[in-house]
C-alpha positions, -999 to 999 in steps of 0.1 A, spaced: 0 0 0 13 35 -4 18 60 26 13 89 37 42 106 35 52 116 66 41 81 83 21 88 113 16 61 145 -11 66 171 -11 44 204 -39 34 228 -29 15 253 -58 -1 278 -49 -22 313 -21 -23 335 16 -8 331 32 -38 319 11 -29 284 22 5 290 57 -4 289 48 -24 259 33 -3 238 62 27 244 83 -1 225 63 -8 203 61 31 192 98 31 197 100 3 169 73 23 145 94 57 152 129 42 145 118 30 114 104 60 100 66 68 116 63 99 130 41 94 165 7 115 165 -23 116 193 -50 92 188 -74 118 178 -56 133 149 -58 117 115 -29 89 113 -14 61 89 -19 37 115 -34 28 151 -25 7 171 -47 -7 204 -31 -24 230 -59 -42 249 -67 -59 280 -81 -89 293 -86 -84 329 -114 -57 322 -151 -64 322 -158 -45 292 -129 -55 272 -149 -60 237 -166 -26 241 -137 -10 249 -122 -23 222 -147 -11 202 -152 22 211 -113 29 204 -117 12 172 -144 40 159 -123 66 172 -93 56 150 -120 52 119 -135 85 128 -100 102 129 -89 90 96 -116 58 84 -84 47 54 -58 42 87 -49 9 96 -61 -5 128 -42 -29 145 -51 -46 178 -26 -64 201 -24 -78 241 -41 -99 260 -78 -96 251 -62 -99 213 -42 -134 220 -78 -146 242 -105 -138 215 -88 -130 180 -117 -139 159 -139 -115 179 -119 -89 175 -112 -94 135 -146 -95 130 -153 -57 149 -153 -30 118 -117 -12 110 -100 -39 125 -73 -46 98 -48 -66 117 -49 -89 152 -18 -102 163 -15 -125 192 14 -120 224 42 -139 200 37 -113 170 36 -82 189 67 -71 187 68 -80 152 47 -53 146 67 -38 115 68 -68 93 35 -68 91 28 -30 84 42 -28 47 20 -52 28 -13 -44 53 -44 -34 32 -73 -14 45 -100 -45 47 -135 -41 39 -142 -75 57 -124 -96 87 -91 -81 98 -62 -106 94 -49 -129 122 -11 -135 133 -17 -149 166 -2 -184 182 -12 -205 207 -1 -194 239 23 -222 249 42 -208 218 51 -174 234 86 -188 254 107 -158 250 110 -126 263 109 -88 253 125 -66 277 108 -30 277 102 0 293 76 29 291 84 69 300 45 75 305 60 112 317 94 130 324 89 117 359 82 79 359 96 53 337 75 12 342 100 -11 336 95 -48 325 111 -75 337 91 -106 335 62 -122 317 34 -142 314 26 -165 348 24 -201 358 -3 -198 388 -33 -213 381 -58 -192 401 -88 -201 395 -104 -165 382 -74 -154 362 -71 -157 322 -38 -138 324 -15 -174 319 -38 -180 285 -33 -145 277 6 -141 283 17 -175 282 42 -189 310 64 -170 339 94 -160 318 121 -133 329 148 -104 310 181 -112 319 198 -88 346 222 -78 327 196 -64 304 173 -46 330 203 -32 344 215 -17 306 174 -6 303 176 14 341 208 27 334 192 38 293 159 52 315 186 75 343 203 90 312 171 107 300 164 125 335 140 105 349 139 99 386 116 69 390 114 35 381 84 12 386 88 -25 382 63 -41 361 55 -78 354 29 -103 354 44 -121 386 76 -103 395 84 -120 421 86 -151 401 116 -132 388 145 -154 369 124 -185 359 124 -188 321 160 -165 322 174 -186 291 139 -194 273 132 -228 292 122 -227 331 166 -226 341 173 -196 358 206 -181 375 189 -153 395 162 -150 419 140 -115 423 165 -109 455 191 -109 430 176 -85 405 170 -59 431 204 -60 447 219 -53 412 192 -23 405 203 -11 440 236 -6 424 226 17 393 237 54 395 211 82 388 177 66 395 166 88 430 137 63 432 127 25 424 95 10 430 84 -24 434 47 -25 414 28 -59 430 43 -90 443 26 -119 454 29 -127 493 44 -158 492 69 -146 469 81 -115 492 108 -131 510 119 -113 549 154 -107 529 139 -84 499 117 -65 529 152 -60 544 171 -49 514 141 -24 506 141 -13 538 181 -2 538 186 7 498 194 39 487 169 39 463 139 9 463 112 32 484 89 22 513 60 13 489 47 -22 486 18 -38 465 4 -73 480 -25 -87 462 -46 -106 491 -82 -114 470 -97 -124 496 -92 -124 539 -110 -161 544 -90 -191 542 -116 -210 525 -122 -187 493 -84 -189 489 -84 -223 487 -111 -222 460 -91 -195 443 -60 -216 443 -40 -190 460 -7 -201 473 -5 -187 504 -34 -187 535 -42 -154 556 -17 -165 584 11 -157 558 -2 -127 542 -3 -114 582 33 -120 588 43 -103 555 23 -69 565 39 -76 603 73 -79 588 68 -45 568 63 -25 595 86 -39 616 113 -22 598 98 2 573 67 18 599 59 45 575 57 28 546 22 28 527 16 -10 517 -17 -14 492 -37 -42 488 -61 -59 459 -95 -71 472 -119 -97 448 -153 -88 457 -184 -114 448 -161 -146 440 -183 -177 437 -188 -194 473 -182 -157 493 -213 -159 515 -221 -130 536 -202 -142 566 -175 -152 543 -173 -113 530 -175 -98 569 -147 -124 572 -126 -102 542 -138 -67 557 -131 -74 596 -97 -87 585 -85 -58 565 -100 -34 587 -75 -50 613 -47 -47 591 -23 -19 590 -21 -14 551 -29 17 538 -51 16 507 -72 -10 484 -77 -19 448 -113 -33 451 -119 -57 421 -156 -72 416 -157 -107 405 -167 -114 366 -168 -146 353 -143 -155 324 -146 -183 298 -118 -211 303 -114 -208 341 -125 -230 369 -147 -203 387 -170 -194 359 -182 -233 366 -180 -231 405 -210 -228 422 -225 -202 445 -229 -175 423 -230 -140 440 -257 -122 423 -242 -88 407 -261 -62 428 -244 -82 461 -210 -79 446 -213 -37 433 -226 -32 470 -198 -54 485 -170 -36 462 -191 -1 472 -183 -13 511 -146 -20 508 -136 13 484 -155 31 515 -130 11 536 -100 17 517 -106 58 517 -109 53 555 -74 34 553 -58 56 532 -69 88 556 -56 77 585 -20 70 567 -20 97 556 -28 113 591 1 95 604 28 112 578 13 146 587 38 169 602 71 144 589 93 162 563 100 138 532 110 142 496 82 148 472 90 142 434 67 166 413 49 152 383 42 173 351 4 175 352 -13 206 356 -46 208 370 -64 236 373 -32 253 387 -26 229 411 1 201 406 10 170 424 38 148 436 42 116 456 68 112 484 86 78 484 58 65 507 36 71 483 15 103 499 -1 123 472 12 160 477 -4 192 461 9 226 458 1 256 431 17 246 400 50 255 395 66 249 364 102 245 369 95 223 400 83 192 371 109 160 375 121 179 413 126 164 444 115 188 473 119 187 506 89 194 524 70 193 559 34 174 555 9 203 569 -28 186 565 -50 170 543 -72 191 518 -107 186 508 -97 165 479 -80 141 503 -42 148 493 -18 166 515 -8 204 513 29 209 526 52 238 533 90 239 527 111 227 556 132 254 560 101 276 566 96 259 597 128 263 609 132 302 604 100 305 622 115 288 651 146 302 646 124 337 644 106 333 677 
């Protein structure tokens, strides 16, 4: 087909920030060979969705950004790739503008594809494998911003919970090789940025699948001991590990580094014994305990969130209190509430005990209630504490906001030249819209230095 001439790109990238870190690749590849990158909305030779799985409304989603593309140039190519593309490729061929599906193995092939693609009047063509086929691994990282860059270092997953179509959708637990994160963190410090976020499926499965087969050298105690070592990141963080896979001697190293910050992720699903058993969870509420208890015991101020499935087949009423009384005890500091949907090939959409869908939105209403409640009285306990706050680039409404390494959302009126900053600054109180307003620390001390 001929082009454009410039070629344009436009990305859309849907779900978590492992396809974030994808699909900045993925443009890196389209931009080194010649496409010039463009917004979604503007007219462009190609676009390019990157889609989840894990969402309810995957299809319409799908869907919706599908039209946009046609709407914003209906001769661009339309090209859909992730997880929701390797689950239901014939689905998605069959949706109108879809030119091109290609499965978790053909991703990154991207460009081969691109010359000889034809704007279809019918089905969209298909390059996608079958899962068990996707053994190797693309190491890649995404610079949503000037401040924050997600990193990947692993892939796909070997647990078999019982909900979760992420193994179908991204194949088995496969890791980058250190030596290659390391070259990626040290690429992502040269361009200024001062955060890195970890990103994976199962990161704490870190090092299986180093050499394309389940061998592996290194162990996810390893990887962060080597990242602890890399000049010019201020600030790592680790995105979500599995509790049974957060060992006392990475809490320790975290808790010492110069750079890994006091900021953990732990999905729980549920707090009864039982439902984890019936999710096939490898851990039971007695370990996920001593994890949190082991946080605190040498990192008391850091912020440690949680993820919560509301509604799973079997939870009961009392079975629900059982979740709520339990994180209510806890001393974590915010949840990702999730509400249970079934998905075709897993165990649970067969399991019985439905929870009918008004009891699961009122469940997942209770616990978001719970988890602004958690995440207030953190925040309560950091006021008045002077930490570093690194400024994002966002402006809203004049305001702009930062996180400090705990992970305490900070406002102040926005300041251009303070973007990509660390500041130094005393936590005052919390505003109205729930973050914290803080004043420089010096300001403190020349008014007790003053009186």
């Amino acid at each position: 087909m001929e082009h454009s001439t410039p070629k344009t790109a436009a990305f859309h990238t849907l779900g978590c920030k492992l396809n974030f870190a994808e699909t900045s690749t993925i443009a890196r590849q389209l931009t080194g060979a010649g496409y010039e990158k463009v917004s979604f909305d503007e007219k462009a030779s190609v676009y390019v969705i990157n889609t989840c799985s894990v969402t309810e409304n995957a299809d319409r989603e799908c869907k919706f950004h599908v039209k946009r593309a046609m709407k914003a140039n209906p001769d661009g190519l339309v090209v859909i790739l992730g997880c929701y593309a390797q689950l239901k490729p014939e689905e998605i061929s069959a949706i109108e503008g879809v030119d091109l599906v290609l499965g978790a193995k053909e991703k990154f092939n991207i460009l081969s594809y691109l010359d000889d693609l034809q704007k279809t009047e019918s089905h969209g063509l298909i390059n996608s494998c079958e899962i068990d086929e996707a053994d190797f691994f693309i190491g890649s990282y995404s610079i949503g911003d000037r401040t924050r860059a997600f990193l990947k270092v692993q892939d796909g997953c070997d647990y078999k919970c019982t909900y979760c179509t992420i193994p179908l959708a991204r194949g088995i637990s496969r890791s980058d090789t250190i030596e290659n994160v390391v070259k990626n963190a040290m690429e992502i410090a040269s361009k200024g940025i001062k955060e890195i976020v970890l990103t994976g499926v199962n990161i704490g499965d870190y090092g299986k699948g180093e050499f394309g087969n389940k061998k592996h050298e290194h162990t996810f105690l390893d990887l962060i001991s080597e990242l602890d070592k890399v000049e010019g990141i201020e600030r790592i963080r680790i995105s979500s590990i599995e509790p049974n896979l957060l060992k006392d001697e990475s809490i320790e190293l975290v808790a010492k580094s110069k750079s890994f910050v006091p900021h953990f992720h732990i999905p729980l699903q549920s707090g009864s014994d039982d439902l984890l058993k019936l999710m096939k969870r490898r851990y039971l509420t007695k370990l996920y305990t001593d994890r949190i208890a082991k946080i605190r015991e040498v990192m008391p101020d850091s912020c440690i969130g949680v993820d919560v499935i509301v509604g799973f087949p079997g939870e009961t009423e009392e079975k629900f209190l059982e979740t709520y009384n339990f994180l209510n005890e806890l001393p974590i500091s915010y949840l990702h509430v999730f509400t249970y949907s079934e998905r075709e090939n897993t165990e649970a959409a067969e399991m019985q005990g439905v929870v009918p869908i008004p009891e699961r939105k009122q469940r997942s209403k209770m616990l978001r209630i719970l988890s602004e409640k958690k995440k207030m009285a953190f925040y309560r306990t950091q006021i008045g504490k002077t930490l570093p706050v690194l400024w994002e680039h966002e402006n809203k409404n004049g305001v702009m906001y930062g996180f400090t390494e705990n992970y305490v959302r900070v406002q102040k009126p926005f300041d251009e030249n303070s973007i990509n900053t660390i500041e130094t600054l005393k936590l005052n109180k919390i505003e109205s819209d729930g973050t914290v307003s803080a004043v420089p620390a010096f300001e403190e001390f020349l008014a007790k230095f003053s009186s």
